[in-house]
C-alpha positions as a printed Julia matrix, in Angstrom:
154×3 Matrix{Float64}:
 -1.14   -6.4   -48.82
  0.23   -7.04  -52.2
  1.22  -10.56  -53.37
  4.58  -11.29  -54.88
  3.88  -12.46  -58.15
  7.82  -13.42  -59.06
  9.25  -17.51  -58.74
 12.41  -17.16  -58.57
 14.29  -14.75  -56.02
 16.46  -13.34  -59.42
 13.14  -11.26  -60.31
 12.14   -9.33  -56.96
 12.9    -5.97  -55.71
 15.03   -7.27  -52.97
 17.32   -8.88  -55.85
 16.85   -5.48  -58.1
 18.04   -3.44  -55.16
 20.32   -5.31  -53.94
 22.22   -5.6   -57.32
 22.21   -1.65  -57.73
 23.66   -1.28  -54.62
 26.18   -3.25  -55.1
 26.68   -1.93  -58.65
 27.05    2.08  -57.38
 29.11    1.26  -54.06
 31.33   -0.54  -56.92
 31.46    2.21  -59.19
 32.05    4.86  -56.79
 34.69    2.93  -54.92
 36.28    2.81  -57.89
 36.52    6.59  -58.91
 36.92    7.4   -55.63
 39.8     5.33  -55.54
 41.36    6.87  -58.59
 41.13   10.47  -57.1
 44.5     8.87  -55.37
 43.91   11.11  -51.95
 45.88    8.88  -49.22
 42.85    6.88  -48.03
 40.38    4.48  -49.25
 36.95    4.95  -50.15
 35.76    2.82  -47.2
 37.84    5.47  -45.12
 36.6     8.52  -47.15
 32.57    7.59  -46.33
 33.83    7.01  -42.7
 35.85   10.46  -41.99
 33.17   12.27  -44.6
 30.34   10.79  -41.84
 32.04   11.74  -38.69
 32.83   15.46  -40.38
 29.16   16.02  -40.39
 28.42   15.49  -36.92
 29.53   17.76  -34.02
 29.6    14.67  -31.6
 29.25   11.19  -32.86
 30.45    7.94  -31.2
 31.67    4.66  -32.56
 28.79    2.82  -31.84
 26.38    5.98  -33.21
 28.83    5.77  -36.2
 28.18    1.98  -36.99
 24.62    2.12  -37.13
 24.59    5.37  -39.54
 26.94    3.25  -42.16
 25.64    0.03  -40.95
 29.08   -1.65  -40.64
 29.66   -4.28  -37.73
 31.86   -2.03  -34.78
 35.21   -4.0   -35.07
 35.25   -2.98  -38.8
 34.91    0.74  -37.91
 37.14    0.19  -35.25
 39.76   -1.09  -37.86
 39.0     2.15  -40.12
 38.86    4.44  -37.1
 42.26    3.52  -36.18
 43.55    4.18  -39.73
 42.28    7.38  -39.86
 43.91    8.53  -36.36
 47.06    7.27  -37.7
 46.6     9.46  -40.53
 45.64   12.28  -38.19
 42.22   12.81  -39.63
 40.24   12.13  -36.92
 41.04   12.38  -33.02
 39.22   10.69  -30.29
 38.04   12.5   -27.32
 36.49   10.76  -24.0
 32.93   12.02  -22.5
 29.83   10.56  -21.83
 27.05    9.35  -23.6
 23.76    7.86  -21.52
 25.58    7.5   -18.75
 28.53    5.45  -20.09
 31.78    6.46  -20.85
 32.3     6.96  -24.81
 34.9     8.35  -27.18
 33.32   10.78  -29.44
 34.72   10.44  -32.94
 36.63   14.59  -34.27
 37.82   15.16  -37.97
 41.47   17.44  -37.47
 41.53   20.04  -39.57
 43.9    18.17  -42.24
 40.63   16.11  -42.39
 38.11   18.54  -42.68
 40.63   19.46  -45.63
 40.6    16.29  -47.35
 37.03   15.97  -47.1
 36.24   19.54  -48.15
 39.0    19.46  -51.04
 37.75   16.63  -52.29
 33.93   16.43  -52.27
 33.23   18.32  -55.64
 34.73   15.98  -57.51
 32.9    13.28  -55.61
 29.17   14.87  -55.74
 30.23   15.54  -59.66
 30.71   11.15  -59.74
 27.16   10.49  -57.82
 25.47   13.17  -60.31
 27.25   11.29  -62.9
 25.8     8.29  -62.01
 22.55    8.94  -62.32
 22.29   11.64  -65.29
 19.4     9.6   -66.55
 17.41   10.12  -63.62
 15.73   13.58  -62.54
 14.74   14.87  -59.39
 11.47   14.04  -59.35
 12.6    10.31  -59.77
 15.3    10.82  -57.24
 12.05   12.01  -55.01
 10.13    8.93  -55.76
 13.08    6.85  -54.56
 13.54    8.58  -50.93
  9.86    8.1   -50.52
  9.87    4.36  -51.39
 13.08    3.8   -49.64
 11.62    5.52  -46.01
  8.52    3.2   -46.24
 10.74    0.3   -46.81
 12.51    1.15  -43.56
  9.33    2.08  -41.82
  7.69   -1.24  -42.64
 10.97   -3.08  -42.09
 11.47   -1.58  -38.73
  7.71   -2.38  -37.92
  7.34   -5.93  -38.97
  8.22   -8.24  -36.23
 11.22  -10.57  -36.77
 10.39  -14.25  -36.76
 13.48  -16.95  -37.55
């Protein structure tokens, strides 16, 4: 077990990661908003999620971006509006669902528009190779492994 050797919450990891994330959602919320496509870049992660799954539902959906459901409901609705996404009923351990489709004037948007995207996350981190970029997945799935294994106490 290692011991935190900070004082002051301002000098953990939790802070340092915290303040990154914050940081890149910022910055690519911003040049995502500036490719001007129709939707926002809340919207964009949303439909770009559901266009990688055959069948996804909204409760499969809100775990994956880890947004509460009525928010995703709110963007969900949007996005049928726009016709980029279409709802169809089935089932889903044993209850009834909606499973979450991208139409193909979705797929489009998503497809015409994800270059320019990957070439803003590669832009963000042109100081950092692969190897680092390696290094951070590792850390980052033993942070969830040992958050998802420690019990909760409150």
């Amino acid at each position: 077990m290692i011991k935190i050797k900070t004082e002051h919450y301002v000098d953990t990891i939790i802070y340092s990661i915290d303040k990154i994330m914050k940081n890149l959602k910022s910055e690519l919320k911003q040049k995502i908003e500036k490719l001007d496509i129709g939707i926002t870049a809340e919207q964009f992660v949303v439909l770009d999620t559901i266009s990688g799954f055959d069948k996804i539902y909204q409760q499969q959906l809100s775990e994956i971006i880890m947004k509460d459901k009525s928010n995703i409901n709110r963007i969900l609705k949007i996005l049928e509006n726009k016709g980029l996404i279409e709802r169809e009923y089935g089932n889903a351990n044993n209850r009834l669902v909606y499973f979450l489709k991208v139409t193909p004037n979705g797929k489009k948007l998503v497809t015409d528009n994800m270059p320019t995207i990957k070439q803003y996350i590669e832009d963000i981190f042109k100081n950092i190779d692969n190897s680092e970029i390696e290094i951070l997945h590792t850390l980052s799935k033993k942070f969830q492994t040992d958050l998802s294994d420690s019990p909760r106490v409150l």
